[in-house]
Z-matrix of the N, CA and C atoms (Angstrom, degrees):
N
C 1 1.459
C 2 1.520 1 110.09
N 3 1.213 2 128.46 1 148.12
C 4 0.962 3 144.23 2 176.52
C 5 1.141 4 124.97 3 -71.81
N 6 1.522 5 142.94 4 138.05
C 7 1.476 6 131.74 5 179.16
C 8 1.461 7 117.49 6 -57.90
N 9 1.395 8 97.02 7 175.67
C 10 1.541 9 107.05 8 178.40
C 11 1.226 10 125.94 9 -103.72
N 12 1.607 11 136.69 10 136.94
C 13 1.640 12 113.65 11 173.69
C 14 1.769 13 95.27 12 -63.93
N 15 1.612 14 110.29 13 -177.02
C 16 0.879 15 136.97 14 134.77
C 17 1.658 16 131.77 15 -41.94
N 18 1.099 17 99.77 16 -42.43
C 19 2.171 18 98.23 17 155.77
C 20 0.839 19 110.32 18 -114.88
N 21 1.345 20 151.37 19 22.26
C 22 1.436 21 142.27 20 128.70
C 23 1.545 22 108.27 21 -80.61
N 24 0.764 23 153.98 22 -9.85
C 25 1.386 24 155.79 23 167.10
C 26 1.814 25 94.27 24 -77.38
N 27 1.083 26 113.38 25 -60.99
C 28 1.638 27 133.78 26 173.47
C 29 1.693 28 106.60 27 -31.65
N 30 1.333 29 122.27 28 -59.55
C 31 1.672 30 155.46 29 -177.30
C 32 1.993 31 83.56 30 -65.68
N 33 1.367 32 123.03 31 -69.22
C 34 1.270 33 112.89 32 -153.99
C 35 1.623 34 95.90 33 -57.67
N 36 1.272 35 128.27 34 -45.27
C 37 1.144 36 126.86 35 -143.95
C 38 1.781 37 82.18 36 -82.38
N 39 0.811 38 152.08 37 -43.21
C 40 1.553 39 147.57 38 -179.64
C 41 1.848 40 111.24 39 -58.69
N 42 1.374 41 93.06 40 -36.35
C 43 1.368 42 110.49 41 165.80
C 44 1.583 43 133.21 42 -44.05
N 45 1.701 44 101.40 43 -61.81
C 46 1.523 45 145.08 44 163.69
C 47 1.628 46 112.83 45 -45.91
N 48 1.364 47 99.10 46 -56.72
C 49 1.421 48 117.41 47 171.03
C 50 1.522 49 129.25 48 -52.54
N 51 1.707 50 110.43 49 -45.59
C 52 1.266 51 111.51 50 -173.69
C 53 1.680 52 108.16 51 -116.27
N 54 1.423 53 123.02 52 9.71
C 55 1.240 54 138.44 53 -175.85
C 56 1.443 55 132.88 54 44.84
N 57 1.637 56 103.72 55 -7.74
C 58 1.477 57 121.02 56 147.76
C 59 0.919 58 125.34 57 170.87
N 60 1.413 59 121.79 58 152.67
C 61 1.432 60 119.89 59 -146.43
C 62 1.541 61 122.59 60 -146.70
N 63 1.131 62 142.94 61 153.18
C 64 1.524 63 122.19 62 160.90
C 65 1.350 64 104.32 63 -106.00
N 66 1.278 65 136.98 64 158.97
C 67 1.588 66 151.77 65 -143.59
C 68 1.684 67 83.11 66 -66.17
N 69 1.350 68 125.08 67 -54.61
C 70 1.748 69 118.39 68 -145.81
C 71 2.104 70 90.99 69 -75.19
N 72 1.292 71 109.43 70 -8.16
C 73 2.021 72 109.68 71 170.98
C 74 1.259 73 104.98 72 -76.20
N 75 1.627 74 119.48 73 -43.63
C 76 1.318 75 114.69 74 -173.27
C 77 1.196 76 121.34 75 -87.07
N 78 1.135 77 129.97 76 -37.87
C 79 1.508 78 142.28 77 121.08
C 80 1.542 79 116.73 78 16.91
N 81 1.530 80 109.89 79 -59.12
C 82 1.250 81 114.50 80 179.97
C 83 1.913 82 111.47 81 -107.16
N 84 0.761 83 108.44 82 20.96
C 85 1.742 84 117.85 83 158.06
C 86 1.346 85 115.76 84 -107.95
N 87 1.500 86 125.61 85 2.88
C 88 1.469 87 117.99 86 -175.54
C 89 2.140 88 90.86 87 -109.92
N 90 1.299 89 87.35 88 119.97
C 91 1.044 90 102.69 89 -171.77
C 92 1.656 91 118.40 90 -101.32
N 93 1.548 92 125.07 91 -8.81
C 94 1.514 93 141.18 92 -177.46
C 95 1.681 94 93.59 93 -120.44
N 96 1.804 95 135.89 94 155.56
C 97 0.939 96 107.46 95 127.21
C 98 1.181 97 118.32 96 74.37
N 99 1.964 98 115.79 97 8.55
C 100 1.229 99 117.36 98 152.15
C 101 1.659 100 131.63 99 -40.61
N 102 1.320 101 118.68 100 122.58
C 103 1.566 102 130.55 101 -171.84
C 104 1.492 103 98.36 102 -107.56
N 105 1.179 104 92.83 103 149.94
C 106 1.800 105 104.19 104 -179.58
C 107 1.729 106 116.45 105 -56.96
N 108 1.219 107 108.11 106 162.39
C 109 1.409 108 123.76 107 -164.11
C 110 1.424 109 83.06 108 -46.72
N 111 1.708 110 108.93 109 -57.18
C 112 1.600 111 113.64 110 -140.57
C 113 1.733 112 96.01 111 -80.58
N 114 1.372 113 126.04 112 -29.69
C 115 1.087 114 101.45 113 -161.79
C 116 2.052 115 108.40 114 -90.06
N 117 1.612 116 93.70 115 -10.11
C 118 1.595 117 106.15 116 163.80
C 119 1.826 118 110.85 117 -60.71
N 120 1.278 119 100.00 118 -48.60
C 121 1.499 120 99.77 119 177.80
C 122 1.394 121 117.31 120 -65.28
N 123 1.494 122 119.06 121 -25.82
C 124 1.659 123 112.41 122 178.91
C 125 1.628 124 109.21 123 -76.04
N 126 1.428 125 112.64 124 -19.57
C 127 1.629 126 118.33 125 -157.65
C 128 1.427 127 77.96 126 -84.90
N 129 1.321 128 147.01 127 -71.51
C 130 1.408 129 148.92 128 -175.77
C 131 1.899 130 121.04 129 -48.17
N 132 1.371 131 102.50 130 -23.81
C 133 1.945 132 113.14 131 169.41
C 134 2.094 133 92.27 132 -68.83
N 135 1.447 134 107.31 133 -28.85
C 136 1.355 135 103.60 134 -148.00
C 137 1.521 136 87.89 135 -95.74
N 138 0.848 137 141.95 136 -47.86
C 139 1.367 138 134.90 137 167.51
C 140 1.628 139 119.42 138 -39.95
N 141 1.742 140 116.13 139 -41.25
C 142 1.188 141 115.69 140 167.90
C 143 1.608 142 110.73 141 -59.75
N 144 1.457 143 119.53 142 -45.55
C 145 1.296 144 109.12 143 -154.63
C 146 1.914 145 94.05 144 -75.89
N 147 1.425 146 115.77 145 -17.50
C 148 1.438 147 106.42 146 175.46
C 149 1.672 148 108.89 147 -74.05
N 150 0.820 149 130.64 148 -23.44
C 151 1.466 150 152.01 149 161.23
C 152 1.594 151 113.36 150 103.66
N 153 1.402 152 105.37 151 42.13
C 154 1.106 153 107.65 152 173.97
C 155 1.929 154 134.72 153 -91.25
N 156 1.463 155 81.40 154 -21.90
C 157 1.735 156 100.94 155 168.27
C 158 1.545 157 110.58 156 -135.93
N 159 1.091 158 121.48 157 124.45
C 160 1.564 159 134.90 158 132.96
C 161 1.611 160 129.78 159 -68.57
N 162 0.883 161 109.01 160 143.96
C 163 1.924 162 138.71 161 166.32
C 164 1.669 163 128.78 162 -88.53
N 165 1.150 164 114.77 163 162.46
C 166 1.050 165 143.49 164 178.11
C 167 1.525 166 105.03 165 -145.84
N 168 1.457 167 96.89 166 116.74
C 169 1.331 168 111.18 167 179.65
C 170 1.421 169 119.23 168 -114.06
N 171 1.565 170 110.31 169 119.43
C 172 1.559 171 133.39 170 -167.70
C 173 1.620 172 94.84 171 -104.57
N 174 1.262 173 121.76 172 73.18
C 175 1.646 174 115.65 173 161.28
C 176 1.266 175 100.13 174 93.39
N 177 1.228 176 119.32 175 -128.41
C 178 1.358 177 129.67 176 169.66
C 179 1.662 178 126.42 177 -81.77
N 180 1.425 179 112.94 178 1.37
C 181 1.522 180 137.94 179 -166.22
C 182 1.683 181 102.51 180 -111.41
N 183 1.185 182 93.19 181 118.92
C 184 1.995 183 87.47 182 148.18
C 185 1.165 184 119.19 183 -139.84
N 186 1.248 185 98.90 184 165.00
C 187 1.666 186 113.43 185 -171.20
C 188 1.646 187 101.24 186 -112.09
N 189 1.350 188 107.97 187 133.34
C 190 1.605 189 106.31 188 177.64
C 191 1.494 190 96.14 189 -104.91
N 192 1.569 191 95.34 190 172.87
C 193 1.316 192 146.88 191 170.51
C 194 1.094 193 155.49 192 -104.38
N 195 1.274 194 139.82 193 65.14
C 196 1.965 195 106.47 194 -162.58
C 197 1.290 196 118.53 195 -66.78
N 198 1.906 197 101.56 196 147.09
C 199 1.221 198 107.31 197 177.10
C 200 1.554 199 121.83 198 -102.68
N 201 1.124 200 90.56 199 -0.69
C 202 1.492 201 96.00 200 168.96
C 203 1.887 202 113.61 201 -126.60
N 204 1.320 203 108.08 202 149.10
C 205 1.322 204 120.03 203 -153.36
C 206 1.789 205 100.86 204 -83.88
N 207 1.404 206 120.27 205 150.32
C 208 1.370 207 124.09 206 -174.52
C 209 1.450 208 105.08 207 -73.83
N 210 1.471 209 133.42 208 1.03
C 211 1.485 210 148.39 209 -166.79
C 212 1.665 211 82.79 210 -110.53
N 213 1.151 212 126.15 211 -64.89
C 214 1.692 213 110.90 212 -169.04
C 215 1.501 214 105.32 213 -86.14
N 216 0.782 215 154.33 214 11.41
C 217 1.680 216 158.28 215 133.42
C 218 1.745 217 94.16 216 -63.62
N 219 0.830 218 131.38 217 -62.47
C 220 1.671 219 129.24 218 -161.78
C 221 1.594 220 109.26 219 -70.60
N 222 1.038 221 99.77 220 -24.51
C 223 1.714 222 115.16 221 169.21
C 224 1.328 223 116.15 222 -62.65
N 225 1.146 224 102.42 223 -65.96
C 226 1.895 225 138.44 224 170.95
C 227 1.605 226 93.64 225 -34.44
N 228 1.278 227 115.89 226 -93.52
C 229 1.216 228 146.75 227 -178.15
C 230 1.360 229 100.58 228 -43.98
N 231 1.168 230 157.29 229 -68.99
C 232 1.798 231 166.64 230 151.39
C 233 1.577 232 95.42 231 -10.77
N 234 1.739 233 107.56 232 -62.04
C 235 1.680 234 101.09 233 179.67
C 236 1.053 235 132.75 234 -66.56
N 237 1.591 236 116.69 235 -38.96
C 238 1.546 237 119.90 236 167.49
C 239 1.352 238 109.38 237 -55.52
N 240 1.204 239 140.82 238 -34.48
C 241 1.183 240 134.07 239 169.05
C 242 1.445 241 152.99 240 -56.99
N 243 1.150 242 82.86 241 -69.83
C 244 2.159 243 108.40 242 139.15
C 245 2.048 244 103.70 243 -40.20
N 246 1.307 245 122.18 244 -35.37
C 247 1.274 246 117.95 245 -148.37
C 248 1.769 247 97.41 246 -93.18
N 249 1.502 248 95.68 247 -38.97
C 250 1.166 249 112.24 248 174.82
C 251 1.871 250 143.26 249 -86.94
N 252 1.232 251 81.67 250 -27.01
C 253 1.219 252 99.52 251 170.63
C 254 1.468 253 133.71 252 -128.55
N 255 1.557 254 109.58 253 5.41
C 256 1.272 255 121.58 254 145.38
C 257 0.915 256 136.62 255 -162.23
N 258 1.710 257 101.92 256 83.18
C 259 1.445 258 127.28 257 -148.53
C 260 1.457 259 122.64 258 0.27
N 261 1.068 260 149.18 259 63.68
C 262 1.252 261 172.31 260 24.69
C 263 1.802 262 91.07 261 178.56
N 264 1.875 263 82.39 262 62.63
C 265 1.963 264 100.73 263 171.61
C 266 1.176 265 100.74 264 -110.58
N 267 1.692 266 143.95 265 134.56
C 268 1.253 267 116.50 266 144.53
C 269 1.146 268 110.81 267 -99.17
N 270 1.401 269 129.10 268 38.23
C 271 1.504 270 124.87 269 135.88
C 272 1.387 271 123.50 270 -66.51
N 273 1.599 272 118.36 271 -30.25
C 274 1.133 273 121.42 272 165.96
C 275 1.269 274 122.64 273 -76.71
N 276 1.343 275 122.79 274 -29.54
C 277 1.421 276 125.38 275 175.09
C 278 1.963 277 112.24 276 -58.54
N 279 1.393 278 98.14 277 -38.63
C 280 1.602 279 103.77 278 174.36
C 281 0.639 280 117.09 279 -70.53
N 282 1.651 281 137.13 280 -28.05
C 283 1.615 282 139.92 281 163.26
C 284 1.503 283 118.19 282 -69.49
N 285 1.060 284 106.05 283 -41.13
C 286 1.505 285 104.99 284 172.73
C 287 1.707 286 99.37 285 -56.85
N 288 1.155 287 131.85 286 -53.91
C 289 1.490 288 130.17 287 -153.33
C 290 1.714 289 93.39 288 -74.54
N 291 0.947 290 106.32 289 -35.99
C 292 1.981 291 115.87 290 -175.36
C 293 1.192 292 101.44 291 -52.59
N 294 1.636 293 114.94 292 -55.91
C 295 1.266 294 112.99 293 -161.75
C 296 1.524 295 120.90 294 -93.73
N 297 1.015 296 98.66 295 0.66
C 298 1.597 297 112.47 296 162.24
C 299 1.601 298 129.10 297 -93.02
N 300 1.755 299 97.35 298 5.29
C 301 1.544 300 110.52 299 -154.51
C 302 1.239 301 137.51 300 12.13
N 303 1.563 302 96.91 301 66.65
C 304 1.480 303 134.45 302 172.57
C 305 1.769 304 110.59 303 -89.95
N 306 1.366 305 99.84 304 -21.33
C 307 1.572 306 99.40 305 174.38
C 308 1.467 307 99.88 306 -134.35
N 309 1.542 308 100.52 307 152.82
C 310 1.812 309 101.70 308 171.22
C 311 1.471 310 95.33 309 -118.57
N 312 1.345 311 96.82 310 171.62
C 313 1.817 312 133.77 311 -179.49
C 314 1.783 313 88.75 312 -40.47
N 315 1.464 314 98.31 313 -65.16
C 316 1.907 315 89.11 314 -173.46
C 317 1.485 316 122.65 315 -35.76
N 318 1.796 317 98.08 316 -59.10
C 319 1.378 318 99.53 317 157.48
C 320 1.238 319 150.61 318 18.69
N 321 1.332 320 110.19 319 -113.85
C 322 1.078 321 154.13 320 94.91
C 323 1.475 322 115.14 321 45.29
N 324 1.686 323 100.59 322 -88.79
C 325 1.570 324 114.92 323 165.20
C 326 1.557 325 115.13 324 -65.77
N 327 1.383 326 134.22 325 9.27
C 328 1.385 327 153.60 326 175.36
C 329 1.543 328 110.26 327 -90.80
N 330 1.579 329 92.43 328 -59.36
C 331 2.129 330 104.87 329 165.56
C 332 1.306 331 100.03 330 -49.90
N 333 1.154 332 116.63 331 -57.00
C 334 1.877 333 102.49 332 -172.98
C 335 1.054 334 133.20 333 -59.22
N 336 1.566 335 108.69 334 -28.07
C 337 1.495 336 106.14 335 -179.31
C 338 1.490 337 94.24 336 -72.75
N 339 1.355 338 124.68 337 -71.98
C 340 1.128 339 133.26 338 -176.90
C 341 1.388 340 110.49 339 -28.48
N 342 1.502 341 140.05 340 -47.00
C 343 1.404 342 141.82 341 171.26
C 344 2.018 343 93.54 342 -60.32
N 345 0.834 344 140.61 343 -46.38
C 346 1.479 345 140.95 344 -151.22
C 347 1.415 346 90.89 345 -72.59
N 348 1.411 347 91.05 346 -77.66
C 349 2.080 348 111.04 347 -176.76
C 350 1.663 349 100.26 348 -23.96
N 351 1.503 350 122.44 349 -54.55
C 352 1.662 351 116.96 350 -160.55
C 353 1.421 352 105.24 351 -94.32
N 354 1.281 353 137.83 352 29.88
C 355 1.150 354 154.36 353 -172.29
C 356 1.736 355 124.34 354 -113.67
């Protein structure tokens, strides 16, 4: 699959949220930075052709879907990241968050149990 823009990622998560929609539903969940009917409807044609949402088509209307789950996108997206930007260690990913004190000691000592427990 293909990546996501920044408002198509934006669209999925509105997507995810209301489990399906026709453009004038999603339309009205974008609350910053509203884009026109038409150019909302092209960002959502473009997500289908990445194959991330499907439709149901009522006449001349459809209502989309995602076909892929906000748990396997976050996966997807989690690995390219880790892969890319820290060399695909998550020892480094925990240091980065440490040293930004994004995580505390409790934390931390939470990953471990949790690493122990599935072990």
């Amino acid at each position: 699959m293909q990546k996501l823009t920044n408002k198509e990622e934006e669209i999925m998560h509105i997507l995810w949220k209301l489990k399906k929609a026709f453009v004038k539903d999603v339309l009205e969940e974008i609350t910053e930075d509203k884009p026109h009917y038409n150019t909302l409807s092209t960002i959502i044609r473009n997500l289908e052709e990445k194959g991330y949402v499907d439709y149901t088509a009522y006449g001349k209307t459809h209502q989309y879907f995602p076909v892929i789950t906000k748990e396997a996108y976050r996966k997807r997206f989690m690995n390219s990241a880790i892969e890319h930007y820290f060399n695909n260690s998550y020892k480094n990913v925990v240091s980065f968050f440490a040293k930004e004190e994004k995580i505390s000691v409790d934390d931390l000592k939470e990953i471990i149990d949790v690493i122990e427990q599935n072990k």
